[in-house]
Structures are given as C-alpha cells and as structure tokens.
N, C-alpha and C positions, 0 to 999 in steps of 0.2 A: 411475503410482504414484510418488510423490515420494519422494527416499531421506533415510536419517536423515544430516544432514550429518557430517562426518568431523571437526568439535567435541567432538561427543556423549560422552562416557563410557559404556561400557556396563559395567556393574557384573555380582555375579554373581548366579547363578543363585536365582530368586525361591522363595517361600511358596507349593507349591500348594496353592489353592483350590476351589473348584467354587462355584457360586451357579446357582438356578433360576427363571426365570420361568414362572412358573404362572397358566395362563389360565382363565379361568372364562366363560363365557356370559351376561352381562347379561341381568339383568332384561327391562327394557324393551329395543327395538329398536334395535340401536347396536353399537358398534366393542366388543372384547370386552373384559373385566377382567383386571386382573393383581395380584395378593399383594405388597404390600409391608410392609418392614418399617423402624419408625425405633431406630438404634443408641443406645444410653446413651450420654449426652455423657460416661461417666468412663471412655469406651472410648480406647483411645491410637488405634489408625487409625479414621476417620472419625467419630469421637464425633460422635452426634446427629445425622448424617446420615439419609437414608430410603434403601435401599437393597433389593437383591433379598434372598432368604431367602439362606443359605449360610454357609461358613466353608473354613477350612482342611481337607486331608485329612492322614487322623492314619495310624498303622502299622497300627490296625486293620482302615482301610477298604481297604491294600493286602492284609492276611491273607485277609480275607472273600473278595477279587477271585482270590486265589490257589484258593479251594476251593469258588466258585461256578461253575456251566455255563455259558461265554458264548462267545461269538467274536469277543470285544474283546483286544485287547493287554491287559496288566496294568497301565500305567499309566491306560487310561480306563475301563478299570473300575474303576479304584481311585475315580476323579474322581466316576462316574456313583455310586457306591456313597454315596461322603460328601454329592454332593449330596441322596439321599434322605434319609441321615440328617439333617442339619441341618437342613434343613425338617419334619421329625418333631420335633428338639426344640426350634426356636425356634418355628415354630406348630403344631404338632397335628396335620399333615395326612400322611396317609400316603402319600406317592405312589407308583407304580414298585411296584406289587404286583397279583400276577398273580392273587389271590383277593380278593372281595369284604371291603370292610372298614367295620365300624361304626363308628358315633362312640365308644361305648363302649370297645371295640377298640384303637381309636387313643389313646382319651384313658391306656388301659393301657400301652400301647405307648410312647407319649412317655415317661411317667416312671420307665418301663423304662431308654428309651435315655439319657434324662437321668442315672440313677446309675451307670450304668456304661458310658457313652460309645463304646458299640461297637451296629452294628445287628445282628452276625450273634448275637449272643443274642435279640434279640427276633425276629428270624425262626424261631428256634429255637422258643420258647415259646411263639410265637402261630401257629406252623405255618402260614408265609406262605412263599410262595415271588419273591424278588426279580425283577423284569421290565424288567432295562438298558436296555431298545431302546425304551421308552416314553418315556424323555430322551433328547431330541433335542439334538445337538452344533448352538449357533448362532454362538460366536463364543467368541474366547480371546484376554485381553488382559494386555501384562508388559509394566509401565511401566518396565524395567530403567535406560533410558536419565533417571527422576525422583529426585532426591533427599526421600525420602520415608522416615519414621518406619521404616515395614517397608513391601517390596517382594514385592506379589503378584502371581503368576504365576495367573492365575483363568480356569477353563474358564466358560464362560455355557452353560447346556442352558434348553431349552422342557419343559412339561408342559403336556395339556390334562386340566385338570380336566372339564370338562362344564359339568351345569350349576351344581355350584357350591354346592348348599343345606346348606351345611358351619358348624357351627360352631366357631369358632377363636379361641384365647387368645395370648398373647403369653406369653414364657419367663419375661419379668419379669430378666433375668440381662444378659443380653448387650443386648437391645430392652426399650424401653418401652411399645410401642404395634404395633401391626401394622393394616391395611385393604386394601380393596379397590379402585380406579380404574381409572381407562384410562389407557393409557398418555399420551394429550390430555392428560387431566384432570391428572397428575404432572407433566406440564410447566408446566402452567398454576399449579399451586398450587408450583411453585417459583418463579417468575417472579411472583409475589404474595409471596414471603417465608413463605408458610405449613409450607413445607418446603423443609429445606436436600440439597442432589445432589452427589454430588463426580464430577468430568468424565466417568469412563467409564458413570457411570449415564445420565447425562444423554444422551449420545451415544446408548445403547442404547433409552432412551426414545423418542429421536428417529426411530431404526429401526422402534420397534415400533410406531408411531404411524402406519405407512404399511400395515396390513397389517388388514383389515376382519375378520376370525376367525383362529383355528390354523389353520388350512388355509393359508393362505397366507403363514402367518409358517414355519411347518415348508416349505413347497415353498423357499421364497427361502432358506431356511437348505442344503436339499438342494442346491439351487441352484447355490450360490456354498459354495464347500472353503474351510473353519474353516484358518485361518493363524495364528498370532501378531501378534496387532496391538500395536506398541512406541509410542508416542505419540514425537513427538517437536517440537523448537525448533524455529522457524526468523522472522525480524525483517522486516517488512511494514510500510511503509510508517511506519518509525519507532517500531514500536509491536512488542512480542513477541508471538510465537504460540505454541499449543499446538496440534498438526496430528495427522493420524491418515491413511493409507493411503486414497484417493481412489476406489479399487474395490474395498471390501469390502462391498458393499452398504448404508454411512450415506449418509443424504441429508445432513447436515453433517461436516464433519470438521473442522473448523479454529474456535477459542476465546480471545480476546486473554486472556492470563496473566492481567492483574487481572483479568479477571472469573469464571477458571474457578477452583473448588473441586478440588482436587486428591487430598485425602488429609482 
C-alpha cells in the first residue's frame, strides 16, 4: 500500500454520503446491469456527471437509525437508511424493504419521500418494514486530502435487484436522465464522450466490471474490509498522478491529473 506523502494537506472532516449500486440481471446472457444516474449540469459538485444513485445523509436518517431494530452502529445505519432513501427519490425504486413492493407503491412512496425528505414516514404510511442488511458495504471513499467545491466522505453499498422488470423515472431535480448498463458498457461510453465520470466513479466501475453477477461482486466486497480510501498525489515520470490504495480490491488505481475528472 502506498502512503499519502507527508505534502498532502489533510483537511477536515467530510459530507457524509451514501450512494448505491444496484444490480439488475440482464436481459440477454451477459455480465449484469447497474442504475445510473446523470446529475444536472446546474449542480455545484459534479454537474452533469453520470453517477451512482445517492446523496448526502441528513439528521433524519440518523433519527430513523436511532429507533430502527438493527445491529449496525448508529453511524451505518444512518448511511444504509439515506442510501434507501435517495434512491426512492431520485429513481422510484424501493430497495432494502423486507415486504413486497408494487410499482404503484413505490410510485406513492417516492413522492411521499420527496415532500418531506425523511423515509421513516413512509415506512410509516406504507407499513414497510426497513431490511439494512440487503445493502451490502463495498467501499468508502474521502478525497480529504482534494481541493474540491465540497468534500465527501461517501459510503458505496451493493443491491441486487433481480431481474429488474422495473419501471423507473428520473426526479427531474437533482438528475436529468437515469438508465441501465454494464458496468463495460459505462466505461466505454465515457471513453466515447457520451458520458462524463468523475474519478471515484470511474475507479468503481472499473471494479465492477471484473465481477460476472452479484454474487461475486457481494463475495469480493465480503472479501476484502471497507477502509477509507483517500485518493492522493504523487509525480511519475514528470507527469502528476492521482493514486488510490493498491489493495483494496481496484484493478486500476492510478489516473494522470489532466485526464481525471475529479469533482
């Protein structure tokens, strides 16, 4: 493991966030699908970027965590809680619930959670009961040591949808657009220009793209223990780097500065 050099600034402590990769089962025969979504270019951190679902966690989703049944610490249930919610209200899909849920349901559900920004009401209302341990912890990344607009501290969790025959909209608020891909296929259409990645997606993509279903994206998560991964400098052959930890399970870790999207 390479260390951050003793240059570095470490700033303080970040935004936490949650974001969720959600798998679905392909169609046809092939590597599985994953939910993305592309941000509003009038967004201050990564306008117009494509990115996983997710956001920040707010005080509600640490209240929820305080008065839900689990045997998580209070801060990853806070994390596991907002990462449901955000993906309820940027696309529609309800995940991390231990009862059968319609699309009807859900489509209620959303704009539920949408006016009033908290999920432990709509668990309420729609008599759902929360199921944490269906988000699976895959990685956790605080570019502390970047100067960057706003600095997040972002848990990454897995869901396995199934197969997926979901209908889904885009919030329209925060995102423009939302689909479906392989994680190949996101790499490829950024490397086309079709879509724009800022580093730690890209990275995580590159991860996901080694692992042929959930089954084997959740084992290699189980695998290898979620650490903080801090990005940091370091100057190669005349030229800068942006590097990342060597054993946390990326097949890349390292991106010359001009070419990586940061923020």
């Amino acid at each position: 493991m390479a260390d951050i050099p003793d240059d570095q600034t470490v700033n303080a402590a970040g935004i936490p966030a949650a974001t969720v990769v959600v798998f679905r089962n392909a169609a046809q025969p092939g590597p599985p699908e994953i939910l993305m979504v592309i941000r509003s270019r009038q967004l201050r951190f990564a306008g117009g970027a494509t990115v996983f679902p997710g956001g920040r966690v707010d005080p509600a989703d640490y209240a929820l965590a305080d008065n839900l049944g689990h045997d998580l610490d209070r801060d990853e249930a806070a994390h596991r809680i907002a990462a449901i919610r955000e993906t309820l209200e940027e696309t529609g899909l309800a995940i991390g619930m231990k009862e059968p849920v319609s699309a009807s349901q859900a489509s209620k559900a959303r704009a539920m959670a949408l006016s009033c920004g908290a999920l432990a009401p709509v668990l309420d209302a729609m008599g759902w009961t929360a199921q944490l341990d269906t988000v699976v912890p895959f990685a956790r990344w605080f570019p502390k040591n970047e100067k960057l607009s706003r600095v997040f501290d972002t848990r990454f969790y897995l869901h396995d949808l199934g197969t997926g025959a979901v209908d889904l909209t885009v919030d329209e608020t925060e995102n423009t657009r939302l689909f479906w891909t392989t994680a190949a296929g996101a790499l490829e259409a950024a490397d086309r220009g079709d879509i724009d990645i800022i580093y730690p997606t890209r990275r995580n993509l590159e991860r996901l793209a080694q692992f042929p279903n959930f089954s084997a994206a959740r084992a290699q998560a189980e695998a290898i223990p979620v650490r903080t991964i801090i990005p940091f400098q370091t100057e190669e052959h005349g030229a800068r780097w942006i590097r990342i930890a060597n054993d946390a399970g990326y097949p890349v870790t390292g991106e010359r500065i001009d070419s990586a999207r940061r923020e």
